[in-house]
C-alpha positions in Angstrom: 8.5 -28.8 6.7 8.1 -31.6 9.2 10.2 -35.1 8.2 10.2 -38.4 9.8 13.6 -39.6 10.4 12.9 -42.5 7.7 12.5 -39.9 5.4 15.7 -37.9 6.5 18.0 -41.6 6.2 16.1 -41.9 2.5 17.1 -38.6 1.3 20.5 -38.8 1.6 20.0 -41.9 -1.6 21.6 -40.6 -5.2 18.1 -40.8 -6.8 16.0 -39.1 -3.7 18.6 -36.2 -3.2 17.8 -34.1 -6.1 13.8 -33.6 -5.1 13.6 -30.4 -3.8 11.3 -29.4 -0.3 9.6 -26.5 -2.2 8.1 -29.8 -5.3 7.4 -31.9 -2.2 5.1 -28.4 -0.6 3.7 -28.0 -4.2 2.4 -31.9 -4.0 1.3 -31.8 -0.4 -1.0 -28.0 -1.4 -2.1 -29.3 -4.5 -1.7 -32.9 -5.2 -3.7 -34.5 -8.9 -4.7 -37.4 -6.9 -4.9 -38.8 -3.0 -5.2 -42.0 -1.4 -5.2 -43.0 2.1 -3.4 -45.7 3.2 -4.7 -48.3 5.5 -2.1 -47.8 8.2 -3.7 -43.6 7.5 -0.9 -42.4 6.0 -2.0 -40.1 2.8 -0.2 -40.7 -0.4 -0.4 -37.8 -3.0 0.8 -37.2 -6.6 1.5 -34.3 -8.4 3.6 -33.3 -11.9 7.1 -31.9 -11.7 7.2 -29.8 -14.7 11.0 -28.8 -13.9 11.6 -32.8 -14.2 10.2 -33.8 -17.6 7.0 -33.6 -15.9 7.6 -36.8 -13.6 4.8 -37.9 -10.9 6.6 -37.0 -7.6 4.5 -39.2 -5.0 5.0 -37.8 -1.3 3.7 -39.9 1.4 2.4 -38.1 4.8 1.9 -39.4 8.2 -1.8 -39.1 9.2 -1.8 -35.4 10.1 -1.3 -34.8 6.3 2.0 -32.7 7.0 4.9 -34.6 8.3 6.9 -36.0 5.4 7.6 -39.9 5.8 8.3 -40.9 1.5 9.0 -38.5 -1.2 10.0 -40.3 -4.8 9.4 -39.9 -8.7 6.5 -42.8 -9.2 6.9 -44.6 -12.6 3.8 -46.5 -12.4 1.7 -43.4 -11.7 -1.3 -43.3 -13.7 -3.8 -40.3 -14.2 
């Protein structure tokens, strides 16, 4: 899995360390909902049943593979 280094520094937070790389894959193959950004990075959402079926949101850089944000979304909405 590609990673910015942003995304490397933020992992390493208490709250950001327990999301594992094979949940951030299962968002980026088969996200509920997508959004580009207007700087063209791609935001996508998708359930994490192992996690009380949180929204783990997992923002891409514009090639739609290289990890910048990963993060449980409160304010996701279906």
């Amino acid at each position: 899995m590609k990673t910015t280094q942003y995304f490397q520094y933020t992992r390493q937070r208490p709250d950001r360390a327990m999301i594992l790389d094979e949940w951030i894959e299962r968002v980026l193959k088969n996200p509920l909902r997508e959004e580009t950004q207007t700087d063209g990075r791609i935001r996508r959402w998708a359930r994490i049943p192992e996690m009380e079926n949180r929204a783990l949101r997992v923002v891409s850089l514009e090639d739609g593979e290289t990890v910048h944000n990963a993060f449980f979304d409160r304010n996701f909405k279906e």
